[in-house]
Structures are given as C-alpha cells and as structure tokens.
C-alpha positions as CSV (number, residue, x, y, z in Angstrom):
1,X,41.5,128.2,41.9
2,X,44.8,129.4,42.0
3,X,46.0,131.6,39.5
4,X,49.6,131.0,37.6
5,X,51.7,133.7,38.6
6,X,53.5,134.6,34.7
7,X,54.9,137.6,35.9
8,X,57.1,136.2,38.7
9,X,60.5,135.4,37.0
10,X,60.6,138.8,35.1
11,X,63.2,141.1,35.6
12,X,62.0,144.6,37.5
13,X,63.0,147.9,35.8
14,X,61.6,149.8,38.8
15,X,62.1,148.5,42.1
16,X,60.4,151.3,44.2
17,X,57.3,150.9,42.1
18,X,56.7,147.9,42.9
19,X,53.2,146.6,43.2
20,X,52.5,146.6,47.8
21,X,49.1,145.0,47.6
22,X,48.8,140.9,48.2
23,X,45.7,139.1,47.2
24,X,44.9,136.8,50.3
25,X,42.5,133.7,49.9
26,X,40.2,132.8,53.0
27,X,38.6,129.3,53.8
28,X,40.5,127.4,50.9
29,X,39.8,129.9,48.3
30,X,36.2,130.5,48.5
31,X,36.8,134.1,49.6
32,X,39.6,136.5,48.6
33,X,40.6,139.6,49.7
34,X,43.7,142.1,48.7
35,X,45.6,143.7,51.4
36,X,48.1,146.0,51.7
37,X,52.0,145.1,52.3
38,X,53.2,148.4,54.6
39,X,56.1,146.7,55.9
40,X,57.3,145.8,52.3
41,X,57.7,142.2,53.9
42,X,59.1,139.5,51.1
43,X,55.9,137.1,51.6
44,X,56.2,134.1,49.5
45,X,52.6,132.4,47.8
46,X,51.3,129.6,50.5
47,X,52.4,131.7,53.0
48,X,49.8,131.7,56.3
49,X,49.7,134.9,57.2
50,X,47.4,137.6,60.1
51,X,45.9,140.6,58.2
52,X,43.8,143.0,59.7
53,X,40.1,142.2,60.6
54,X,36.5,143.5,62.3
55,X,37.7,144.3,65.8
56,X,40.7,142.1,65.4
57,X,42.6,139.8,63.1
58,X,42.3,137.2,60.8
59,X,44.1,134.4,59.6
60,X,44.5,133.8,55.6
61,X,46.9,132.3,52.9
62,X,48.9,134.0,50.4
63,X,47.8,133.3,46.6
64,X,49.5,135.8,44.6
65,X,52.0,138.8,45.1
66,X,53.9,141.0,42.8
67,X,52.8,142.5,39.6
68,X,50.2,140.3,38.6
69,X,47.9,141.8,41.5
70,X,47.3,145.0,39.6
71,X,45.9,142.7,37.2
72,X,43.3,141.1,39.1
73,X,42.6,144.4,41.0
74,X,42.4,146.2,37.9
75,X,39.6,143.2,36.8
76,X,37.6,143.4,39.8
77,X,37.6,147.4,40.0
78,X,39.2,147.9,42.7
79,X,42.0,151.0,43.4
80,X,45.7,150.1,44.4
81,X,45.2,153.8,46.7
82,X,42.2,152.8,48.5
83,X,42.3,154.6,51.8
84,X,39.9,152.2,53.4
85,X,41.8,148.6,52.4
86,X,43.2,146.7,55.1
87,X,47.3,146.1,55.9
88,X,48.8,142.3,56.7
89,X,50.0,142.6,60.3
90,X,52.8,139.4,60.0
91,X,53.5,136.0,59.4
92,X,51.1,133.7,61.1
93,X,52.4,132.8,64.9
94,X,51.8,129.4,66.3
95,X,49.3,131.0,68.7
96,X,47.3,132.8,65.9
97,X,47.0,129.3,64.1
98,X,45.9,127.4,66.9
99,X,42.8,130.1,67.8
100,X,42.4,129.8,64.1
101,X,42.0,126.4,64.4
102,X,39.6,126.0,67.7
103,X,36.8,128.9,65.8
104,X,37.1,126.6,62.5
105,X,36.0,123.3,64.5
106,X,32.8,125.9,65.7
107,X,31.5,126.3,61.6
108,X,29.8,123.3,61.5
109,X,28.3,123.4,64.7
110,X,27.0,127.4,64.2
111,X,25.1,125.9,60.8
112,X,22.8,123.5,62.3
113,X,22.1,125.7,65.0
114,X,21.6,128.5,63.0
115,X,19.3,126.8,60.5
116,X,17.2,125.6,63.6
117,X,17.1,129.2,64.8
118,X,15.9,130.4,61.5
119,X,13.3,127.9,61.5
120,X,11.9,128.7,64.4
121,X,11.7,131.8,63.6
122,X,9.5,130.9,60.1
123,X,11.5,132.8,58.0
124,X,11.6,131.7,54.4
125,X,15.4,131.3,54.4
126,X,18.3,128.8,54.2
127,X,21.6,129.4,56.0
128,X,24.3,127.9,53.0
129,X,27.6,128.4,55.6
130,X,29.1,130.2,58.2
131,X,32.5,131.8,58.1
132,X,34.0,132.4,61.8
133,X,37.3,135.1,61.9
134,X,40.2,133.4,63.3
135,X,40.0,135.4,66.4
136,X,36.1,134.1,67.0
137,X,35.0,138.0,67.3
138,X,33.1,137.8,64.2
139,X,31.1,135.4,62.1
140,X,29.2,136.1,58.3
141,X,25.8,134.0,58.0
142,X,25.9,133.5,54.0
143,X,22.0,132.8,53.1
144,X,19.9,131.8,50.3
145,X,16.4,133.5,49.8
146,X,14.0,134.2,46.8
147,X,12.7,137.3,48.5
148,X,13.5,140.0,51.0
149,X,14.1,138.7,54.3
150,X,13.5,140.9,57.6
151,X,16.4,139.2,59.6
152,X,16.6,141.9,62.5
153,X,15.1,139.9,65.1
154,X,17.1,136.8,63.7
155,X,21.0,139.0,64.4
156,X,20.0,139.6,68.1
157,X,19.3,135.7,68.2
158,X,22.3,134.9,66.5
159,X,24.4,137.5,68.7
160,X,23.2,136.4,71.9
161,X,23.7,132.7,71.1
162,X,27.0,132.4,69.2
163,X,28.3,135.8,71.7
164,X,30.0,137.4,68.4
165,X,29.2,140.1,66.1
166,X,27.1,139.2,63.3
167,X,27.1,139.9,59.2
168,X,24.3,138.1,57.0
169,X,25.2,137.9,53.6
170,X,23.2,137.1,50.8
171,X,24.2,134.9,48.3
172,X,22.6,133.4,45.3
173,X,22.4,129.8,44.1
174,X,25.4,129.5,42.2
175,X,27.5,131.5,44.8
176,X,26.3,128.5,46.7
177,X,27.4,125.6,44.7
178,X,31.3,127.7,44.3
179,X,31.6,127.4,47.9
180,X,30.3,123.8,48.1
181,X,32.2,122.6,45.1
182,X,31.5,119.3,43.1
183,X,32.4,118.0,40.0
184,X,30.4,118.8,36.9
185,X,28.6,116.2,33.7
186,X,32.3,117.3,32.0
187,X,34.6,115.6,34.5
188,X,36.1,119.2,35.6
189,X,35.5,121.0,39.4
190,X,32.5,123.1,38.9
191,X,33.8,126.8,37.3
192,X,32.2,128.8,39.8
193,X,34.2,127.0,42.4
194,X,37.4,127.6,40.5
195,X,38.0,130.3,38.6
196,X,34.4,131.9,37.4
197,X,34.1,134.9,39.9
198,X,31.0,137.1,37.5
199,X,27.8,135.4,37.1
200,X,25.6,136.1,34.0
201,X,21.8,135.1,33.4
202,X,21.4,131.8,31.3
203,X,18.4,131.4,29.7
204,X,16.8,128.5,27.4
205,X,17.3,130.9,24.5
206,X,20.9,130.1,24.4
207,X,20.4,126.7,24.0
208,X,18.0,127.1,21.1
209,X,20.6,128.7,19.2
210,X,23.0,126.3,20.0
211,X,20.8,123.4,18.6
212,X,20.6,121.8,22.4
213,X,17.4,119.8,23.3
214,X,15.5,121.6,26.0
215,X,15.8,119.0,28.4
216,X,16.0,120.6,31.9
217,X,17.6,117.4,33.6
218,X,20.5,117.5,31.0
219,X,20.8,121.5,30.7
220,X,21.1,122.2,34.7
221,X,24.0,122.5,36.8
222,X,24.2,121.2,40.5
223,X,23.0,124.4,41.5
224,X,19.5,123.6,39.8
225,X,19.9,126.2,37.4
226,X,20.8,126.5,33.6
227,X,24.8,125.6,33.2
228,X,26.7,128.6,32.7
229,X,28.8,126.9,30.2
230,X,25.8,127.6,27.5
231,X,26.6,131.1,27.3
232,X,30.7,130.2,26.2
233,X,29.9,129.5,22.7
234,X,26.8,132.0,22.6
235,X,28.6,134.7,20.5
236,X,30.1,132.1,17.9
237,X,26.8,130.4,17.5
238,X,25.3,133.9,17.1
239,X,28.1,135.7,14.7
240,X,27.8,132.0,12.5
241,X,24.0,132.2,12.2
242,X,23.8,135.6,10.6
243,X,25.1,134.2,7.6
244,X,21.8,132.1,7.5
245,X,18.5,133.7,5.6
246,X,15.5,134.1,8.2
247,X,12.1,133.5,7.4
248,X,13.1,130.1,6.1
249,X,11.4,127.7,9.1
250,X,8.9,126.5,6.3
251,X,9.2,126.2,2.1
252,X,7.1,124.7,0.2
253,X,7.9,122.1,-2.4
254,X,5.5,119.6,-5.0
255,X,5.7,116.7,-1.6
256,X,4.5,119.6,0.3
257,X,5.6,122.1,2.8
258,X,8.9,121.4,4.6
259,X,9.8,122.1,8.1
260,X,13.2,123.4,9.2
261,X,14.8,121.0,12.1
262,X,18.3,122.6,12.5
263,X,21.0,124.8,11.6
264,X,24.1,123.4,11.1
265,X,26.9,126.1,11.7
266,X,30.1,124.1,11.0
267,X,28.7,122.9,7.5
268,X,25.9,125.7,6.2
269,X,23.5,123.3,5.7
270,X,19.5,123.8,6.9
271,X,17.8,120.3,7.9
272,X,14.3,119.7,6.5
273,X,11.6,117.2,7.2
274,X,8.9,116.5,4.9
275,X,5.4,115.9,6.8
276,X,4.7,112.3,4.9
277,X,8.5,110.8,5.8
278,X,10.5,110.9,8.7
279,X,14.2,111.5,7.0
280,X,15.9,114.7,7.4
281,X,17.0,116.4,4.1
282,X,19.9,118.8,4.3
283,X,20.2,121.5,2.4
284,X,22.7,124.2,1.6
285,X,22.1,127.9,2.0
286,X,21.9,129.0,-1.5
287,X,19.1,126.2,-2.2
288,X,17.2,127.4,0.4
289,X,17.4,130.9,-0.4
290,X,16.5,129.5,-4.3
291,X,13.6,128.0,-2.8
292,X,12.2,130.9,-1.0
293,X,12.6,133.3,-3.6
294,X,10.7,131.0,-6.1
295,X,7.9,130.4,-3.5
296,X,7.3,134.6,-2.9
297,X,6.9,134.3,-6.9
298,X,4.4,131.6,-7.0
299,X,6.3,128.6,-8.2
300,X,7.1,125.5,-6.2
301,X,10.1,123.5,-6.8
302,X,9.7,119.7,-7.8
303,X,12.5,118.3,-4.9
304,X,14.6,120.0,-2.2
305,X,17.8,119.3,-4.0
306,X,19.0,117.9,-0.7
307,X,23.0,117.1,-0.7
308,X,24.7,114.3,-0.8
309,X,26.7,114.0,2.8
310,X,28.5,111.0,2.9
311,X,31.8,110.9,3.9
312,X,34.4,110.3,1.4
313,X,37.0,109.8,3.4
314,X,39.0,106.4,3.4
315,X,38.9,104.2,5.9
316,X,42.1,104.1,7.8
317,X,43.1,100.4,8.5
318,X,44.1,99.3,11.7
319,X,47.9,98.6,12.6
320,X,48.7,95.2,13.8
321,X,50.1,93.7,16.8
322,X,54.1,94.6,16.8
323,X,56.4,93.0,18.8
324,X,59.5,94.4,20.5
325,X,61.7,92.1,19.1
326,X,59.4,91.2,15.3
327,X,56.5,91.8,13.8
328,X,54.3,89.0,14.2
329,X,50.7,88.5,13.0
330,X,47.9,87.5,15.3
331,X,46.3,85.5,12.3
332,X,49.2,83.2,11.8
333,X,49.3,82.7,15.4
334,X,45.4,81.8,15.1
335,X,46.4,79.7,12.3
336,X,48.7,77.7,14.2
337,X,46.3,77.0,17.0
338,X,43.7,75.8,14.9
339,X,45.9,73.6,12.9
340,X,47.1,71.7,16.1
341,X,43.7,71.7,17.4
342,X,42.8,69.7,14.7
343,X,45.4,67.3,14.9
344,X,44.4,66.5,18.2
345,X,40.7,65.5,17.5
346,X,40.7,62.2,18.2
347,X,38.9,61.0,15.3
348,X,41.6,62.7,13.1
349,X,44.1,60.1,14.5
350,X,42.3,56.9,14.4
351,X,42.2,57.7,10.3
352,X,46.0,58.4,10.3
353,X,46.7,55.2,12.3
354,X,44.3,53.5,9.9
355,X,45.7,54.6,6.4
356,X,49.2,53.5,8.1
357,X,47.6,49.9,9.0
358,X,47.0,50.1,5.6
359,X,50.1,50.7,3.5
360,X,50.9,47.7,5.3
361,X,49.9,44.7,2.9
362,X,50.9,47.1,0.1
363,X,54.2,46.7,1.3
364,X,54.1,43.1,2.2
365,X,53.0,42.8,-1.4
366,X,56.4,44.7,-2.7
367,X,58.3,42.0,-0.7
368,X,56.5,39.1,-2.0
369,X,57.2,40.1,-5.5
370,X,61.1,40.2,-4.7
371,X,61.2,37.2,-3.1
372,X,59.2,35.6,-6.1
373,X,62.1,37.3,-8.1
374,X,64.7,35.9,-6.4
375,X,62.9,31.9,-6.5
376,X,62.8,32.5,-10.2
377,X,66.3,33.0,-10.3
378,X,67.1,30.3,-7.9
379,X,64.9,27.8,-10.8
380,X,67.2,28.9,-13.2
381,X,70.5,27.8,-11.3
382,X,69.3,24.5,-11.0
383,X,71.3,23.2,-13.7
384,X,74.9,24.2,-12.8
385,X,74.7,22.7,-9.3
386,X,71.9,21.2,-6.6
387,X,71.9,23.6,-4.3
388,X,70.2,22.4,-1.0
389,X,67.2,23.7,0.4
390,X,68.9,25.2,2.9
391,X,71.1,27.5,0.9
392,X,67.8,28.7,-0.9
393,X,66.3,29.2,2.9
394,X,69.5,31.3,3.5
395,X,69.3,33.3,0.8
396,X,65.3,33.9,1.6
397,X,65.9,34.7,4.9
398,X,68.3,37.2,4.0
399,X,65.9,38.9,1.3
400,X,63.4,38.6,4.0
401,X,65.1,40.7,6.7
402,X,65.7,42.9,3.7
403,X,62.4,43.8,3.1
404,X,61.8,43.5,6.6
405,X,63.7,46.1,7.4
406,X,62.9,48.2,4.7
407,X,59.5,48.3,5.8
408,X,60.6,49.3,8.9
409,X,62.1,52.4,7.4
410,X,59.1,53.0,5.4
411,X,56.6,53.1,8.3
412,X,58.9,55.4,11.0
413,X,55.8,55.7,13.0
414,X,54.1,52.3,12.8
415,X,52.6,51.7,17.0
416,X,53.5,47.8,16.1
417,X,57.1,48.5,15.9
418,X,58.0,47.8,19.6
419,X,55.8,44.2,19.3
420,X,58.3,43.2,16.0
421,X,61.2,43.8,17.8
422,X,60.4,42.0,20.6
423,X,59.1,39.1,18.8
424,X,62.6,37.8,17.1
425,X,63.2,36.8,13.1
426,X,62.0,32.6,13.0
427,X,64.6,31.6,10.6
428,X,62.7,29.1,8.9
429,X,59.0,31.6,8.5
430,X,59.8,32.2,4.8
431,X,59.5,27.8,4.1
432,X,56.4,27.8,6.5
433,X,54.5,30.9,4.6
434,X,56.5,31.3,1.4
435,X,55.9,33.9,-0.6
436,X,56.7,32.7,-3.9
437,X,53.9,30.6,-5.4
438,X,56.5,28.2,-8.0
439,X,58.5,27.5,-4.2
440,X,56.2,24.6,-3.8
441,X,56.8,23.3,-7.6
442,X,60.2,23.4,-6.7
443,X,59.8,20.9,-3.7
C-alpha cells in the first residue's frame, strides 16, 4: 500500500539536510527497499528507476522520497548512515525495462519447476514465489515450511537448472497471503497485503475476551490462520474488563445457581442463565457484586434483580415520497387507483345504468301530473269559448316537448338519448296515450 506523503508540500528550513535516502517498492509493492540518492537526483514517486543489486542491477519504482523516509526508516530500525545500504544508479533506460520485462515472463515458469524439483527431491516444503532481478543474475525462492529444511542439495539443483545465483527465503503463512493478496470477510484487501508489515501471534484467547464464538471457519483468515484483526481491539476489551469483579462465572440464587454467558463492555452488564429456563438475565455490576458478597455470607438472594433493557427511544417515522416540483402522498395516489378501479367493475355499471332506467317512470310520472294540470285548466275554459280539439292538442304537444325536454336535461347520461332523437316528436302521441285521465271525459 502506498503511503500518503504529508510532508511533501512543506516548506524546508534546511536545504543541505535534506533527507538522501528513497524507499523503492519491488514487484508491485510486496517488497521494499531504501536506497541511497548520491547523485541528489530530484526523483519524483512512480518513478521507474535502476538501483544497485547482487552482481548487477535491479529495476524498482519509487514510493516515497523526502522527509517522510526518516519516518518509515526510523519504524523499521534501520540507520540513515548505513555503510552497507545500496545507491540508485538512474532513471530506468528503455533497455533496462525491456530485460526487466523478458526475466518477469520467467517467474511463473521457475515456480512450477521449482515445486517439481522440490518434490522430487521429498522435502517437506512448498515454494510460495520466485522473485527474478531485472538483470536475470539472481533469483529468491520464498518457501513455506513447518520445520527446518536441509535445502543444500536443492540450491545446486536450482543453480544448475535456472543458471543464476540462488537465495531461499523463508516466509511464514501470512507473509504468504501479503504477497498473494485477496480480499477479506470485511470487503477491504487483506492488511498484510497493504499496509501491515509486523506480524503478531493470535490466539483463541483474544476472542474469548472479545465475546467471539470460537468458530474456526468464521475466526480464520485466508491464510488459515486466526485473523489478525482480533488483536485491534484486544487492549480496549482488556482495559474495559478490569472494571468487572472476577470470580463471578456462577452465583447462586433461591431458582438456583446462575451461570455467567457474557460481559457486556459498552453497557456494564453481566448475562446470566438460570439452569431450568433458557432466557438470559442481565445484570449490572453492583448487583452482581451484591450477590457475591451475600453468597460468601451464607444468604441467597430471592431474584437476580435483572434490568429492564428495553429501548426507550422513539420510533422515528419515515419521510414520505417528495416530489421535485410538490409534495405528493403515495396514499392518495393509491386512493385514486382504487377508486377508478372500482368504477370500472362491470357489475358496478350495470347498477348505475339500472338506477338511471329507473328515475325514468318517476319522471314520466312528474310529466303526467302537469299535463293533468294543464287538462284541468283547459275544463275550466270551456265556458268562455269552444276551443277545438286541436288547440287543446297544441297546447299538449307543447307541454309535452316541455317535459320532454326537461327530462332530457335531467338524465345527461341516459344510453337511450341517441334512439329519441332519432325517432322524431308524433304530433298527435299525447291524444293516442294521454296522460290526463278526465281527457277522455272531455271527448
């Protein structure tokens, strides 16, 4: 992993003491190396570069320069005076890249046959990668083994097949799984491929302390070994549970003896099981301590006393569907849909065609009762003048296409309305089918 160079945009107070050593990283950052700037070159991070190597040179990539290197020398021990560390010769040539280039094609090659060589040999061994310099003089054999391995005969192999000088290198599981890489169960690149360079010893202690089921599937790491992530929260788990009384894994109470399940560092409580129910009970520190100290004295305690953990917090509610341009509710949307849903039922409109067949005789009714009105009226004229039949057929006819037409207007969306208006008016239908029941008295 590259580290953030904080230290670059600062101002220098001392030029001349400048920091002269660069660290350079080597087959895409699983190895680095610091090396020594003689020629006070300005090399820039990224930069391919040849430094000094076994019998030649090597090819690697610039990953940090300036003052930040004395940090990272000063965390891996190692002096900015060393005699013995080795100087950058120049910028990479065309030349030097392409010889880089042709030995880093051999790697995967010098694997197989190496692990076949090994095999042959029956030593109890596994060759995890080769690293070739970019000049081919040199290659390092990194190896995984439980034991000692007597590889002597297995260099002069090695030597006489690949024609280069030979360095095994033993490396452990986890060294292993940094230069393979991966990602881990949390999403990330595996730390010890990125920026974990110590390794510590994990054991299943540390995840008894954290309140972590020993599952081995769940706890190990791609290397098949405990994650080292279980030791990051080790000293808080461990400064928090001091606060916690020991000698507390069993109390005894009037149900019987209870068994502690867990520690609960964020909320001082101690989790207890009693052996005739299944439910955990949590308890707080100072009841357990209460507890203990009456059991050494002989009395046992009705209950635990266990708290009462429910949240009290409110429910937030959830914010409703805003519009750019309004606010508008999914519910009356829902409303709407269901509304017109039901409109279109079909049986839903066969009853609103029928209750409209049927304010139809209501209405015939109303105009019966006017033109019966009228008739009455027409009796009472009788006297002053005959009037002819005719007249009173004129006057009918007119009432008639009165409430005709009001009943059109009443019934806006009668289906029958087309079929009256193409069927005309008969001028004489109110003396065929009169309305007036004293018409005929007249006559």
């Amino acid at each position: 992993m590259n580290t953030h160079d904080w230290l670059r945009n600062l101002p220098m107070s001392d030029v001349a003491g400048a920091c002269k050593v660069m660290e350079v990283s080597f087959s895409q950052g699983t190895r680095k190396d610091f090396f020594r700037n003689a020629a006070l070159h300005p090399y820039e991070k990224g930069d391919l570069i040849s430094v000094e190597g076994v019998s030649g040179f090597d090819v690697g990539e610039v990953s940090l320069t300036g003052e930040i290197v004395r940090l990272q020398m000063k965390k891996r021990n190692v002096k900015e005076d060393n005699p013995e560390m080795k100087k950058v010769l120049r910028i990479a040539t065309d030349r030097d890249i392409d010889i880089w280039k042709q030995n880093k094609v051999r790697e995967p090659e010098a694997v197989i046959r190496s692990r076949a060589i090994a095999r042959q040999l029956k030593l109890n061994m596994k060759i995890s990668q080769v690293e070739m310099q970019a000049d081919g003089r040199k290659a390092t054999f990194f190896y995984i083994a439980d034991g000692r391995v007597d590889f002597r005969e297995l260099i002069k192999v090695y030597a006489g097949e690949f024609r280069l000088k030979v360095e095994m290198r033993q490396i452990g599981a986890r060294q292993e799984a940094g230069k393979v890489g991966g990602i881990g169960s949390c999403g990330r690149e595996l730390c010890c491929s990125t920026w974990l360079t110590d390794f510590k010893s994990v054991n299943t202690a540390a995840a008894r302390y954290q309140n972590l089921s020993i599952n081995q599937t769940k706890l190990s790491g791609q290397c098949g070994r405990l994650k080292c992530c279980l030791n990051y929260e080790l000293d808080t788990y461990l400064d928090a549970l001091q606060n916690f009384p020991d000698n507390c894994d069993v109390i005894q109470v009037a149900k019987g003896n209870a068994f502690l399940i867990k520690k609960d560092i964020f909320k001082n409580l101690m989790w207890y099981t009693l052996p005739d129910s299944t439910k955990h009970y949590p308890l707080t520190i100072e009841r357990v301590k209460k507890i203990k100290l009456q059991n050494l004295e002989g009395v046992i305690p009705d209950e635990l006393g266990a708290v009462d953990i429910t949240s009290s917090k409110t429910k937030e509610e959830e914010p409703e569907f805003v519009e750019l341009v309004g606010q508008i509710s999914l519910k009356s949307l829902d409303k709407a849909a269901d509304k017109k849903r039901r409109q279109n039922q079909p049986g839903n409109q066969s009853a609103g065609s029928g209750g409209q067949r049927g304010q139809r005789p209501q209405q015939r009714q109303q105009g019966g009762n006017q033109s019966s009105g009228s008739g009455g009226q027409q009796g009472g004229g009788q006297q002053q003048g005959g009037q002819s039949a005719g007249s009173r057929g004129q006057r009918q006819q007119g009432q008639g296409g009165q409430s005709a037409g009001s009943r059109g207007q009443q019934r806006p969306n009668n289906p029958n309305r087309n079929r009256n208006q193409q069927r005309p008016h008969n001028p004489n239908r109110n003396q065929q089918r009169p309305d007036n029941p004293n018409q005929g008295k007249d006559k």
